[in-house]
N, C-alpha and C positions, 0 to 999 in steps of 0.2 A: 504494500500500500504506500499511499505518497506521503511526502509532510504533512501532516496537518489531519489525515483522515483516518478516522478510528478503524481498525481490522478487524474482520471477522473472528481472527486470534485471539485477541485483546479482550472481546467481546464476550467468547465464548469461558475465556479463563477465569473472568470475573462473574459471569452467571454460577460457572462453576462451583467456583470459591461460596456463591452464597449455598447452592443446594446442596454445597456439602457438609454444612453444620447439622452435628448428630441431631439437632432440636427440630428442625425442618429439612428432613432429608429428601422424603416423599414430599412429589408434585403431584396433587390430584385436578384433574378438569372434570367434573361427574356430565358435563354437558356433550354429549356424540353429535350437536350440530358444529360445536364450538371448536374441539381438537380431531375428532373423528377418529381414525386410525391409532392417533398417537395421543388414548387418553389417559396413560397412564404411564411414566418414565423415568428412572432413574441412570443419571449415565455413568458409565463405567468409572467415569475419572474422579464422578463424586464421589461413588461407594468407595472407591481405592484410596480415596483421603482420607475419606472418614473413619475407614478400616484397613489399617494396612492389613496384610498377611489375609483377609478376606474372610476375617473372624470377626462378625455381628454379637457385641457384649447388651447383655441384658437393660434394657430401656435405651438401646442406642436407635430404634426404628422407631416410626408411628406408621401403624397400620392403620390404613384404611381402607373399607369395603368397597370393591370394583367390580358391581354386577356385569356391569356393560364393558371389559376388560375381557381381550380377548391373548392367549398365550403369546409373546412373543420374545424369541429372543434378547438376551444383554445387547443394549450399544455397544459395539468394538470401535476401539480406534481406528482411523483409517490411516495404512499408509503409502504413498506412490510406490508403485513397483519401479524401478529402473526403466530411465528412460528409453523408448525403441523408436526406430527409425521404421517408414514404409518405404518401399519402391513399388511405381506401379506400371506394370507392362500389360500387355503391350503399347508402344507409344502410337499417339495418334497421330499422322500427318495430313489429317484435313484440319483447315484452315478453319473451316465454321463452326466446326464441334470441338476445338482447342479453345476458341471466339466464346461458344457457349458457353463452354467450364470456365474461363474466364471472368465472366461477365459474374457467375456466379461463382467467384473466390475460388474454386477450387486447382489446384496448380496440376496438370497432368501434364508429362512427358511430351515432347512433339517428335524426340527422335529415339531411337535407340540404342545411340554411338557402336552401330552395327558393324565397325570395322572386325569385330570376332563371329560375327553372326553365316558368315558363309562357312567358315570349320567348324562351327558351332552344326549348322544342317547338313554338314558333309559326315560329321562323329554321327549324328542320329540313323543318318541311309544306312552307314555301317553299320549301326547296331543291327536297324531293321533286318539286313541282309544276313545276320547270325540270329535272328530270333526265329524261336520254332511255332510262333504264331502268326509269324507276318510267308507270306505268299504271292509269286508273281501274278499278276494280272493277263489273263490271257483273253483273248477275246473269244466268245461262243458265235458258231454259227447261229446267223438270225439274231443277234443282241443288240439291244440300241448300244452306241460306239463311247466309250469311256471317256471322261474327259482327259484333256491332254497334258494336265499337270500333275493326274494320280502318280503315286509313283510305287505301289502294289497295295496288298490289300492284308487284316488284321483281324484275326478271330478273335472277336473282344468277350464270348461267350462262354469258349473256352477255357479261356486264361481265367475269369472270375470262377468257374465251377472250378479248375484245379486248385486255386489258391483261398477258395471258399470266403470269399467276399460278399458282403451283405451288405443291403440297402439297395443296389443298384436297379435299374431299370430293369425286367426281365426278359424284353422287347430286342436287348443288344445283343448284335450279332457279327455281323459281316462291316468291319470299315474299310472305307477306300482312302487311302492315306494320301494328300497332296500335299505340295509343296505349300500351300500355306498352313496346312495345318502345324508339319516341321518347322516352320518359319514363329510360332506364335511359341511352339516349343523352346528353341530356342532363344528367343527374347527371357521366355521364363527363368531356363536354365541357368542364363546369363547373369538375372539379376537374385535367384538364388546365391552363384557362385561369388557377385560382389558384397553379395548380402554376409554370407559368414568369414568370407578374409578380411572386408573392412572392419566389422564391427564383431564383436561378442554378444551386442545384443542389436540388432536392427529388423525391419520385416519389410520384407519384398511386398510387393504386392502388385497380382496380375491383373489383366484383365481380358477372358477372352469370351467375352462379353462380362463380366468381369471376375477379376481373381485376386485371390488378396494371400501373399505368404508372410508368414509370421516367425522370427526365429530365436529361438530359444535356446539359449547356450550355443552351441556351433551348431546347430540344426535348425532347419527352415521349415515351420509347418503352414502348411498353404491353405488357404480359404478362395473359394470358388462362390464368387458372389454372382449369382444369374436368373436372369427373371424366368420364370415358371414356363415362360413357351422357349427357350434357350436350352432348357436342364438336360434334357436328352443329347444334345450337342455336347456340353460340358462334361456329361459322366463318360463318351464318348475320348476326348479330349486327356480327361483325368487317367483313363485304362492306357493311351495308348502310351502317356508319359511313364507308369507305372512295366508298364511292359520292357521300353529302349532303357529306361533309368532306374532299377529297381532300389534306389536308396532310399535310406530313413525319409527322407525329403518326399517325397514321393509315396510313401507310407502312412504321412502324416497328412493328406490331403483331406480337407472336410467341404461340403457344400452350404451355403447357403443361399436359400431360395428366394427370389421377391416374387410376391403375389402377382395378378396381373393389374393393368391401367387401363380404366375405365373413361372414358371422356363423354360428359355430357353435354348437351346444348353447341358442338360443333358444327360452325357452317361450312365444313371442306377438314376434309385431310390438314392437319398442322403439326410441325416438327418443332425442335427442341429450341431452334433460335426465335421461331414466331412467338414460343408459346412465352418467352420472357420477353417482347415486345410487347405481346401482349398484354402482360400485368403489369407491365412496367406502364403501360401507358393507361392501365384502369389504376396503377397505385396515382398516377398524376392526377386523372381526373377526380378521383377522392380526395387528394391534398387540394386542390383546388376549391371545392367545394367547404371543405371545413374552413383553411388559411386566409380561402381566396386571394387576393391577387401577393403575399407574400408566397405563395407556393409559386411564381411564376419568377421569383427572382433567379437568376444563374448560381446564389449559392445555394440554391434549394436542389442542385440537381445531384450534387453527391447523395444528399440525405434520401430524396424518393431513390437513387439509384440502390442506398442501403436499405429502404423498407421495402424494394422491391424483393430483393436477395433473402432479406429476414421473410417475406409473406410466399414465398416459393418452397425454401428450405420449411417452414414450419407446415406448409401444406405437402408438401413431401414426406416430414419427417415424423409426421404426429401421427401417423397409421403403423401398425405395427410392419415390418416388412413384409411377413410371410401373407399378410391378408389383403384383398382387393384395396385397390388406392384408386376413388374416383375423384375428376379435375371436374369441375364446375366451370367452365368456361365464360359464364352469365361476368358483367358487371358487380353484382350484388354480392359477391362471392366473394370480392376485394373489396375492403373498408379498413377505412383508419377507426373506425369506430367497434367493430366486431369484437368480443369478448376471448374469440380462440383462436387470433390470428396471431401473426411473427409482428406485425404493427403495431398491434395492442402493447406487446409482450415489452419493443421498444419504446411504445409510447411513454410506459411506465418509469424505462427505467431511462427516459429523460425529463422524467417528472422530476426523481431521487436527484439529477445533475443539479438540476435548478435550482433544488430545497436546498442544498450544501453551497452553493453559489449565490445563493442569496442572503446564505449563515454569514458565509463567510466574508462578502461585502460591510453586513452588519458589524462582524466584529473591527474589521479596518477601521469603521466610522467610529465604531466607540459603543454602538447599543447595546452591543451584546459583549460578554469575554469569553475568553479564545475556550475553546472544549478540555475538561479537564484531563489527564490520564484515565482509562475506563475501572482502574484497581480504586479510584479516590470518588465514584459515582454511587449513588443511591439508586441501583435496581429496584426497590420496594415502590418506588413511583411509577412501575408498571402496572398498573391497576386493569388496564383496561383489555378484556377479552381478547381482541384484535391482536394485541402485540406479544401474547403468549400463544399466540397463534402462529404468528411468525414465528415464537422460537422453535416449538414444537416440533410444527409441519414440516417447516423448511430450514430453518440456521442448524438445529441438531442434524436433522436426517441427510442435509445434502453430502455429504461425504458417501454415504451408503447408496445414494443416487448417483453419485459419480460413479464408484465403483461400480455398481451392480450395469451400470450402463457402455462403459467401456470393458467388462468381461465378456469374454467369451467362455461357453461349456469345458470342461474337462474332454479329452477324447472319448468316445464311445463305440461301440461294434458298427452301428449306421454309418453313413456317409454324411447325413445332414445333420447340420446343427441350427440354434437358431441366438440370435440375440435383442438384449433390451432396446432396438437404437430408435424407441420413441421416449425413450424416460424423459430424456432432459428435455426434450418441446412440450410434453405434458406436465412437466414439475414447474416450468416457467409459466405455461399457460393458465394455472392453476395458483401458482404465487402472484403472477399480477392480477387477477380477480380478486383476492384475498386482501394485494396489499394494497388495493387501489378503493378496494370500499372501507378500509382504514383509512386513507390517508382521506379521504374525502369525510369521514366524517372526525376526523381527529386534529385540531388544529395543532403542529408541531412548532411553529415560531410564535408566538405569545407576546402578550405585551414586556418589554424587557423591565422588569421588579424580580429583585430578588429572590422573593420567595417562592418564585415561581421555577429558577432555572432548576434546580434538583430534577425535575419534570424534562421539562427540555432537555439537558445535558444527557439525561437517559432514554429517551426516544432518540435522539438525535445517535447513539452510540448506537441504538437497535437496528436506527435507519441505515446507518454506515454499514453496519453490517451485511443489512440486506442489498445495498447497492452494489459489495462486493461479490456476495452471492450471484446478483446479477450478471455483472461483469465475468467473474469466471465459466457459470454455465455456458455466456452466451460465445466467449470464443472455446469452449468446445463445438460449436457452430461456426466456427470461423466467422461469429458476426461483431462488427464494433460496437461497442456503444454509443449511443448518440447522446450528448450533451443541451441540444436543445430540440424541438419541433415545433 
């Protein structure tokens, strides 16, 4: 965090410190509209204060009765795993779907410094030419005429019934192996092999429609991210790498599936560059309408360029992958006003910029004084529902949100796996509903008298917190914060 702005650390350590006194150790909310899920909590780090060695002495608890308390696990502390690196192959060399990811943060490859990529597909013919699944392609009398880049063909049936592989399609059988298929191969190969001499810990990640490897110690475990009409292709793809390259690497291959995409209220066929012209130009029309004519000034154009990125990515990302994701193509479907949008979610959290910016001018002037350290604040002036809400729902648990959201499954006998990757667009979309009928009905900046800051000082430490919460989910989105709108 920066000078001046309280940390969700700070924040947490001092809540801490109070609900670790044996006198009030338990936190109850008996109300399930009020904390829901998280109506009943003690966190690890208080109980660990208040006991060491994890021996509870006689009158050191107050129990209270939790009808509506449902079993859950201790809080654990959360900690970063070591940091990993992705590659993602294969590179793209069109220019408009480079343009697309672009446009939408996302940085993908354009080339694939293929200077080893020709002995790269020269090692793979060889293999093929010693494996006792692959076969030359002969032509049958009377057969439509093979294409002219196959380069023989691979009992992919076989090979999974001798090595007793499960999950797979039961459909696969006979592949015709081409030159691009080899070609996607080794792209992969490629950035497996820079993936464990660069780093000890980094992940590749493919894409053949798309692939993702993951490496772990000096091994590379792959993920095969492909939408639902693709999968047959990819398990395809997976056999034949498993066959030329039978390494750990190789071994460790998992699928994940994306549902399919539904589009509605479509006037023509539209591809991936329209469809963010398109909302980029219903997020203008929106800002226009609420701003009016300040949405038309030229520095408004980075800011709809970022609510456009945030209302795409949250419409994207807020469906689970594995299940249908339908686009709404309508106007009405983009609002800066909407409740479940990536705009809303922004909206909010340049509400938070402004509140801190407009502290903070106060203090310069003189109205206010500078915010104290959060260990010398009065916590007890949280009274109000709302802000134990925040702590609850979202400042305690977001660590367990991260985590559970950026894991992937342990290996298993299947092929597919699946992952959280709606949490964080749902955990935001759900904190700025939360924090925004707080802040709306809770005045934070007061008349400056004394005997009011206690109050302030500690909302204000609550709010900081939650700003940073914001800030960090939303560039797990690779989205910026916006400071004002």
């Amino acid at each position: 965090t920066g000078e001046g702005r309280p940390g969700l650390a700070a924040t947490l350590r001092a809540l801490n410190g109070a609900l670790g006194r044996p006198e009030g150790l338990w936190v109850k909310e008996s109300g399930a509209r009020n904390l829901r899920h998280r109506d009943f909590l003690a966190p690890r780090a208080a109980l660990s204060a208040a006991f060491p060695g994890g021996q509870v002495g006689r009158g050191g608890a107050v129990p209270h009765p939790c009808p509506a308390t449902r079993p859950r696990a201790a809080t654990t502390r959360f900690s970063l795993s070591p940091r990993v690196g992705v590659r993602l192959v294969p590179a793209l060399p069109e220019e408009r779907s480079r343009e697309v990811l672009r446009q939408l943060r996302v940085d993908w490859p354009s080339s694939s410094g293929g200077t080893a990529l020709p002995d790269a597909i020269s090692a793979l013919k060889q293999a093929l030419g010693r494996s006792p699944c692959a076969t030359a392609c002969e032509q049958a009398p009377g057969a439509a005429a093979l294409p002219e880049d196959v380069v023989c063909k691979v009992h992919l049936k076989s090979f999974v019934e001798q090595q007793g592989l499960v999950g797979y399609d039961p459909n696969l059988d006979i592949l015709l192996v081409t030159e691009e298929k080899l070609r996607s191969l080794a792209e992969l190969q490629q950035a497996v092999l820079q993936c464990t001499v660069s780093s000890p810990v980094a992940h590749p990640a493919s894409r053949f429609r798309d692939l993702i490897s993951f490496c772990q110690g000096s091994c590379c475990s792959v993920v095969h991210v492909v939408s639902c009409e693709e999968e047959f292709q990819q398990q395809q793809l997976d056999l034949l790498w498993r066959i030329l390259d039978p390494g750990a690497h190789t071994a460790l291959q998992k699928h994940l599936v994306c549902g399919p995409v539904k589009v509605t209220n479509p006037s023509s066929p539209i591809g991936a560059d329209q469809y963010f012209q398109l909302r980029k130009h219903q997020m203008y029309e929106a800002s226009v309408m609420k701003y009016g004519e300040l949405a038309e000034d030229e520095a408004w154009t980075e800011v709809i360029d970022t609510l456009t990125v945030a209302a795409i990515r949250f419409e994207m990302l807020s469906t689970a992958h594995r299940s249908q994701l339908t686009l709404d193509l309508e106007d009405s479907s983009i609002s800066t006003k909407g409740t479940k949008s990536g705009a809303f979610v922004m909206y909010n959290c340049a509400r938070l910029a402004t509140l801190f910016d407009t502290y903070q001018r106060a203090v310069e002037r003189g109205t206010y004084p500078p915010l104290p350290p959060a260990s010398e604040l009065n916590f007890s002036c949280l009274r109000e529902e709302g802000e134990w809400l925040l702590l609850f729902n979202y400042l305690l648990p977001f660590p367990e949100v991260l985590q559970k959201a950026a894991q992937l499954p342990p290996p298993s006998k299947g092929i597919r796996i699946t992952a959280n990757t709606e949490m964080v667009c749902k955990f935001l979309i759900q904190l700025s509903m939360d924090f925004s009928s707080y802040y709306n009905r809770v005045h934070i900046l007061g008349e400056p008298f004394p005997h009011l800051f206690d109050q302030m000082f500690a909302r204000l430490q609550l709010l900081g917190a939650v700003r940073d919460m914001f800030h960090s989910a939303l560039a797990t989105l690779h989205l910026p914060p916006l400071s004002q709108i």
